[in-house]
N, C-alpha and C positions, 0 to 999 in steps of 0.2 A: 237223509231227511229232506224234506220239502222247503224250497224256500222261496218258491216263486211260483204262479199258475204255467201251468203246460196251455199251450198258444189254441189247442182246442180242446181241455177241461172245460167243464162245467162253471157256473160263479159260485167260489166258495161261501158257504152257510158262517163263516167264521175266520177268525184270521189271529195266529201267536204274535203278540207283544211284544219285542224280547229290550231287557236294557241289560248292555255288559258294561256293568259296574267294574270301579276298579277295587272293589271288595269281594261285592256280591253279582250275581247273574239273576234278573229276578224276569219270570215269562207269565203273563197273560193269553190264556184263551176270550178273545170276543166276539162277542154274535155282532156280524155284520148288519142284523137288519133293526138295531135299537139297543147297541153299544152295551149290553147283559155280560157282565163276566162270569162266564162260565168255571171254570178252573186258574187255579193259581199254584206259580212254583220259587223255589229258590235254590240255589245251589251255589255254592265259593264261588268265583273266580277263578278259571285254571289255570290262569297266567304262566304259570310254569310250562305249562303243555303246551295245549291249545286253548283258547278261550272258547270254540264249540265241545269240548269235551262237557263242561259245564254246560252248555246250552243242550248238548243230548241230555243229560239226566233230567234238566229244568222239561223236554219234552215227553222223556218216559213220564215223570210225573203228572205232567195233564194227560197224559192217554190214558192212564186208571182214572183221572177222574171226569173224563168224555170221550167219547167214541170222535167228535171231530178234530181232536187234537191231532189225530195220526195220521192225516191228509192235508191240515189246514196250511194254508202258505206261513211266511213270516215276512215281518216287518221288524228292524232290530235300528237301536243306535248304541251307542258303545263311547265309552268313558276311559276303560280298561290300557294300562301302557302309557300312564299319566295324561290323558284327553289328548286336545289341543293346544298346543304352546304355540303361543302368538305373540311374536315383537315390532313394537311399532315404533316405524320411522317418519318422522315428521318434521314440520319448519321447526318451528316456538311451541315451546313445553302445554304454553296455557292454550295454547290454539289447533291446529292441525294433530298435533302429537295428542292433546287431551280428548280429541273428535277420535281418533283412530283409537284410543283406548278405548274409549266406548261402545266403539262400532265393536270389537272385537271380544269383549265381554257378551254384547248381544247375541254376537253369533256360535256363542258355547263355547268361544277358548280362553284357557287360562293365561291372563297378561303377564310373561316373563321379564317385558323389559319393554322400555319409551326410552328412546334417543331424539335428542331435539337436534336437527342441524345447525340450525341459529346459533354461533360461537363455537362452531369446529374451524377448524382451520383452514382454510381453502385453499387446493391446490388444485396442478393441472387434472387431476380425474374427481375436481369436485369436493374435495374433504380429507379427514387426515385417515387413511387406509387402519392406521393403527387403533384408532377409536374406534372404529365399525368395527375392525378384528376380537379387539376385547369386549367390545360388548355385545357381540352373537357369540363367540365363547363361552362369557357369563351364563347368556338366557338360552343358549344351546334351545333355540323355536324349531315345530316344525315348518313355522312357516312367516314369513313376515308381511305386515301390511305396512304400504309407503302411501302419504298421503303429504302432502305441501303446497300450501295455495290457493286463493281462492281461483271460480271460471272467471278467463280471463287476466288475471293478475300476473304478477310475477312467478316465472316458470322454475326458475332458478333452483329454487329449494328444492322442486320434486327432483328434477335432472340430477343433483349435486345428489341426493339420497342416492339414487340408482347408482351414478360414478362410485360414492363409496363403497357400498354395497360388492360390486364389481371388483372393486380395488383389493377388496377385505375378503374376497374368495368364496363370495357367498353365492351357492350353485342350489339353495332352494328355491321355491315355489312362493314367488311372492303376487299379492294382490294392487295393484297399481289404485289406488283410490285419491287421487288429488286432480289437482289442474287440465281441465279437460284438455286444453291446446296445447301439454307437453304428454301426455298421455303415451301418446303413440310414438313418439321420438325414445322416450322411457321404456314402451313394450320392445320395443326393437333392440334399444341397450342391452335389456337384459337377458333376451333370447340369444340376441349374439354370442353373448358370454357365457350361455347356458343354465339361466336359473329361469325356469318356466314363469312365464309372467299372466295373471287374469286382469283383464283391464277391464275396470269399471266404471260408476258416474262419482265426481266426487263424492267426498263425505262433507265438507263443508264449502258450499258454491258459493257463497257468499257469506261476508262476517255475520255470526248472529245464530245462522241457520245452519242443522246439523240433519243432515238426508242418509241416516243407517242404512237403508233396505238395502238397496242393490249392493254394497260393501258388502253387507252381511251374509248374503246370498253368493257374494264370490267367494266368500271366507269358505262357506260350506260347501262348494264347489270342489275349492281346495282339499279340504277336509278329505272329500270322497274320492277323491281324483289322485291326491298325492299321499295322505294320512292313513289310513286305514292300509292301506296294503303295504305301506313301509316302516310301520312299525313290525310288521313278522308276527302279528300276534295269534294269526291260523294261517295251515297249509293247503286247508279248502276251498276252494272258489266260493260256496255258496257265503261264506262269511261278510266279502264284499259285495257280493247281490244283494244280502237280505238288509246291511248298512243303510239306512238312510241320515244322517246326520251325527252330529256330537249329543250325546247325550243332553247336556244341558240345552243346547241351541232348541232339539226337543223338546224338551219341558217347558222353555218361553213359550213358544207353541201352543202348547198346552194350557199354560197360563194365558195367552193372547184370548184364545175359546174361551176358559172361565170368565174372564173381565169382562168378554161379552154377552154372556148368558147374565152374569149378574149385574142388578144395580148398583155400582156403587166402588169403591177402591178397595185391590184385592191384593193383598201380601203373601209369597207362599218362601218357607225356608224348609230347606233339604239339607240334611246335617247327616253327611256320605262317611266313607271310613277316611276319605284323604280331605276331602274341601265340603265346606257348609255353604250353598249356596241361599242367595237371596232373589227371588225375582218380583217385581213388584207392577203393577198397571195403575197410576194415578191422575188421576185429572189434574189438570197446570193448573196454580195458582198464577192468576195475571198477575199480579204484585211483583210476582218472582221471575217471571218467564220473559224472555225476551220481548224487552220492550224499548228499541233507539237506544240512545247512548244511554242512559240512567240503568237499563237492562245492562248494556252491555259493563258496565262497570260494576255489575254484580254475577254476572256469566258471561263469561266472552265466548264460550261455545252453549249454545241454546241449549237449554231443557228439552228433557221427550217426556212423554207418557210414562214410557217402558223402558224399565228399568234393570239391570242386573248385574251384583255381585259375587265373585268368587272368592272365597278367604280361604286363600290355599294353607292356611297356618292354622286353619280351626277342623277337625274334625274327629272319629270316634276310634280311629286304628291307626292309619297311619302316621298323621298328624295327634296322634293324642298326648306326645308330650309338648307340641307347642302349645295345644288347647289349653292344659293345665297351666303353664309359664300365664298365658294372660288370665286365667283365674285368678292366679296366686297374685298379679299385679295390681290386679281390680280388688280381691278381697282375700288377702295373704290369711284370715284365721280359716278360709274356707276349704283348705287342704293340710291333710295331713300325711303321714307315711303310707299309710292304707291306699291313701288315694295314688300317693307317689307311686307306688308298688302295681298297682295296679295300671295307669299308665305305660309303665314303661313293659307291663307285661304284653299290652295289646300293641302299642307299635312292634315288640319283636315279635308277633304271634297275628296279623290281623286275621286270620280265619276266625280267633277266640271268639265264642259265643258263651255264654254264661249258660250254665245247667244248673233250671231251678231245684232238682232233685240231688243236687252236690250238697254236702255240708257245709260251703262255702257259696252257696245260689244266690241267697241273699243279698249278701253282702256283696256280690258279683253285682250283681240286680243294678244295686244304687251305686255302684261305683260309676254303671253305665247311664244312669242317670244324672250323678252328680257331670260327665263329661257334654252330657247330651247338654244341659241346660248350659253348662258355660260353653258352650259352641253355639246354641242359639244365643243366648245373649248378646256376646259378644258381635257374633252376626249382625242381627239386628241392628244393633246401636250404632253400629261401623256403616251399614247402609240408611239407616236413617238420619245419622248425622246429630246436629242441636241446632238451635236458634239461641243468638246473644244477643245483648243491646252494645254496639259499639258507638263512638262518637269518632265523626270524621269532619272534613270540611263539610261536608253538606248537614251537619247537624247530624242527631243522635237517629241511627239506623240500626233495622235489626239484618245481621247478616246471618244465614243458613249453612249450612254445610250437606249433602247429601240429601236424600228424598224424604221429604214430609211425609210421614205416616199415619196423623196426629186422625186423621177423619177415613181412615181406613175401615172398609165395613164388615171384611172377612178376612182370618191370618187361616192359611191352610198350614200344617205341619205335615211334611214328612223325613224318610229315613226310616231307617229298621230300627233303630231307639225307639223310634214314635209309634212306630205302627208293633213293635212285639216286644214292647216295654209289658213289667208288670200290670196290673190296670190302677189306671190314676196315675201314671208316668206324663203319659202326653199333657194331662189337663196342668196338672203341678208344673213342667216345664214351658210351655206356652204363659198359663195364666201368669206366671211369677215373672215374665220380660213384660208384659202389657200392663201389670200392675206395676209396675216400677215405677217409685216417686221419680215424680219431672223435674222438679228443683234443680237439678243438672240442667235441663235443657233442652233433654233427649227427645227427638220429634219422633216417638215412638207412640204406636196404636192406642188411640184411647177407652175404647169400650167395641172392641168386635166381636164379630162371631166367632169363635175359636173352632176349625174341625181341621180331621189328621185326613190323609190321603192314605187310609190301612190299605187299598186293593193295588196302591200306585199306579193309578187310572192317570195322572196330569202327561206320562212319559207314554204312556199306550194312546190317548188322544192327540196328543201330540204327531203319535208317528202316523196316526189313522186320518188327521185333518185334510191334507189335501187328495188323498186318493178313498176315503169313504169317510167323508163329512158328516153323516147323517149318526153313524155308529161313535162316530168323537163325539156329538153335542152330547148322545146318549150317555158317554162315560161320566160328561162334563156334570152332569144332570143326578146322576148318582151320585156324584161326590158332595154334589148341594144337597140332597134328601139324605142326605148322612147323618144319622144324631152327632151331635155338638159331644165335645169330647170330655 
C-alpha cells in the first residue's frame, strides 16, 4: 500500500489520515484541495500482529468508498503499544521538574514519573545511582526528559541528573532541555555512556517563564527517531514513514488550528479505550498569570495558553475498571453490579463493541455511556481544577488549581462513545459535566457550544497542518459548520 508520493508522481488529489489508536485504527480519506472528507474507516487495533494489518483493512474500506483511496499517500500518528512514556528529571519538584512535566504532556507523552534532584544524595557521579535505578524501573519511559536550571544559573542540577542517569544504567534516549551553558557538557556525558541524547533550548530560561516549543519538538523527534520503531509494533518499513507524531501531540495540533479559526476558548476531551485526554487553548487571566513575585507565589512555573492532560486511569477499555473506582468515589449509588459486570468485561475484552441488535444492546448501550460520562467528568474537573477563597498573610486570596474553563466558548467531544453512541449519548454526557453545579468550585465551562468531532477531523488536521495547511483549515472548518450535538 502506498504511503508516501514517488519522487515523480503526480500531486495527490487526496491524502489517508490514519490514527493507530491503542483500541481502535480509525482512517480518513481527504481532499487536499478544501479539507472534504471523503470516506471514513475503522477497524480493532492489531496489536497482536501487526498494527498495519488493521490499517490495510481501514484502507480496503475507503477504496469501496472512493476510487482515490487506492493511490492516495498516508499520513499516520499512532498511540498504539501504550504511546509515549515520558520521565522527567529535574532540579525542585515545583520548578524545573513541574516545566518538564508539562512540556511533556504537550508533546503527546504520557507522564510516567517526575524525579526531583534537589534532596537525592550526592555522590561522586552526582546522585544516589540507586534512586535513579528505582525510579526508571518504576516508570519503565521510553524516554526521559532532563531539565534543571535556569540560562545561566547553576549548572549543577542538570550535570547531577545526567551523572545519575549514567550511574542508574540508563541507555535510553533522553532530551536535554535545561541550562543552556551545561548543555553540551551533559550531551557528551550521555553519549559517552550511550543513551542518545537531543539537545535543546531550555524549558524554563528564566524564573517565571516556561518556553515548551522546542522541548516539545525534541520530544517528538524522539518519539520518531527512537519510539516508533522500538516498540516492534510492525515489521514494514512503510509503518515508520507514514509516522508523523504521538497521536495526542497530533491532536494539539489540531486543537492549536481550531483556537485559531475560532473566537474565543476552546476545550476538546477525547475519552480513548486506555486514557481520556483533555486539550485545551485559553486566553491567560493576568490576575493569574505571571506576574513578579506576587505571580510567582501563585505559579512558580508560568502559565501557557495551551494546555493538556492525560488521565491514564480514566477510560472506556482498558482503563474501565479504574474509570468506575473514581465514579463509585465521587458518586457510590451511581454503580451497580451491572455496571461492575460490565466493566470488568471490557478491560478483559477491549475489542467489545456493543451490538444494538443483541438482546443485551441496550443495556450494552448505557453501560457505555454510563463509563463515557464518568471519564469525561472526571476529566474535565481534574483539568479544570477549582477556585477557593483562602486567607494567607497577604489577606484573604483566591487560589486556582488547573485551567479555568469558566469563559470557554466551545467543548469539542470526542472518542467512539461520542461519535457512535446511541443518539443523545454525546449531548447527555457533554451537557451534564457543563451543567454541573459550581458550588464545589469547579472552573468548569459555563454556557458553550457543545459539538462532537464524529468524522475525527482534529487528529487528520493535525497531521495535514504543516505539509497541506489549506486542507487542515478545511477540516478545522467543518468541525465548526457541524450541528451542535
Amino acid at each position: 500500500m502506498p504511503s508516501a508520493e514517488a519522487p515523480d508522481a503526480p500531486a495527490p488529489s487526496a491524502v489517508v489520515c490514519v490514527d493507530v489508536g491503542s483500541t481502535f485504527t480509525k482512517a480518513l480519506l481527504v481532499d487536499l484541495a478544501d479539507g472534504t472528507v471523503l470516506a471514513s474507516a475503522e477497524h480493532p487495533t492489531t496489536i497482536g500482529t501487526d498494527v498495519l494489518d488493521g490499517y490495510d483493512a481501514c484502507r480496503a474500506a475507503l477504496a469501496q468508498q472512493h476510487p482515490a483511496a487506492a493511490t492516495a499517500p498516508a499520513l499516520a500518528c499512532s498511540s498504539a503499544g501504550g504511546g509515549l512514556r515520558v520521565a522527567v528529571v529535574g532540579n525542585e519538584e515545583l520548578v524545573t521538574a513541574e516545566a518538564g512535566r508539562r512540556v511533556a504532556l504537550s508533546s503527546g507523552g504520557k507522564v510516567v514519573g517526575v524525579l526531583a534532584v534537589a534532596g537525592l544524595p550526592a555522590g561522586a557521579e552526582g546522585g544516589d545511582a540507586a534512586a535513579y535505578r528505582a525510579f526508571l524501573d518504576d516508570a519503565a519511559p521510553d524516554v526521559v526528559l532532563l531539565t534543571g536550571g535556569t540560562d545561566g544559573g547553576n549548572a549543577d542540577a542538570l550535570v547531577a541528573g545526567a551523572h545519575g542517569l549514567v550511574a542508574a544504567g540508563w541507555r535510553g534516549p533522553v532530551v536535554v532541555a535545561g541550562n543552556v551553558d551545561a548543555r553540551d557538557e551533559v550531551g557528551a556525558l550521555l553519549e559517552e555512556a550511550g543513551a542518545p541524547a537531543v539537545l535543546t533550548d531550555n524549558v524554563v530560561p528564566r524564573i517565571g517563564v516556561l518556553e515548551p516549543g522546542p522541548a516539545r519538538a525534541a520530544v517528538r523527534e524522539v518519539f520518531l527517531a527512537h519510539v516508533i520503531g522500538g516498540k516492534h509494533l510492525s515489521r514494514r518499513p512503510e509503518f515508520v514513514a507514514m509516522v508523523r507524531g504521538a497521536t495526542p501531540d497530533v491532536v494539539l495540533t489540531g486543537v492549536e488550528l481550531l483556537a485559531r479559526t475560532l473566537p474565543g476558548d476552546v476545550v476538546v476531551v477525547d475519552v480513548g479505550g486506555a486514557t481520556t485526554d483533555v486539550h485545551s487553548v485559553v486566553e491567560l487571566d493576568p490576575d493569574t498569570a505571571y506576574s513578579g513575585a506576587l505571580g510567582l507565589s501563585r505559579e512558580v512555573v508560568a502559565t501557557t495558553p495551551l494546555t493538556r492532560t492525560v488521565e491514564g486511569d480514566l477510560g472506556m477499555r482498558w482503563s474501565a475498571l479504574t474509570t468506575l473506582a473514581a465514579l463509585e468515589e465521587r458518586d457510590p449509588g451511581a454503580v451497580d453490579d451491572g455496571l461492575r459486570a460490565a466493566a470488568r468485561r471490557r478491560h478483559d475484552d477491549p475489542g467489545f463493541v456493543p451490538d444494538p441488535a443483541a438482546p443485551d444492546g441496550a443495556a450494552e448501550a448505557a453501560h457505555d455511556e454510563a463509563l463515557a460520562a464518568a471519564a469525561v467528568g472526571e476529566a474535565l474537573r481534574r483539568h479544570a481544577g477549582r477556585s477557593r477563597l483562602v486567607v494567607g498573610p497577604e489577606g484573604r486570596v483566591v487560589e486556582r488549581s488547573g485551567t479555568d474553563l469558566r469563559e470557554v466558548a466551545l467543548v469539542v467531544g470526542s472518542g467512539g462513545a461520542l461519535r457512535h453512541g446511541p443518539p443523545g449519548t454525546a449531548d447527555r454526557v457533554l451537557a451534564a459535566v457543563v451543567a454541573e453545579d459550581l458550588a464545589g468550585g469547579w472552573q468548569l465551562p459555563r454556557a458553550p457550544r457543545l459539538v462532537v468531532d464524529r468524522d475525527y477531523v482534529l487528529a487528520a488536521a493535525g497531521l495535514l497542518a504543516a505539509e497541506h495547511p489549506a486542507a487542515a483549515v478545511g477540516l478545522v472548518r467543518h468541525l465548526l459548520d457541524a450541528a451542535p450535538v
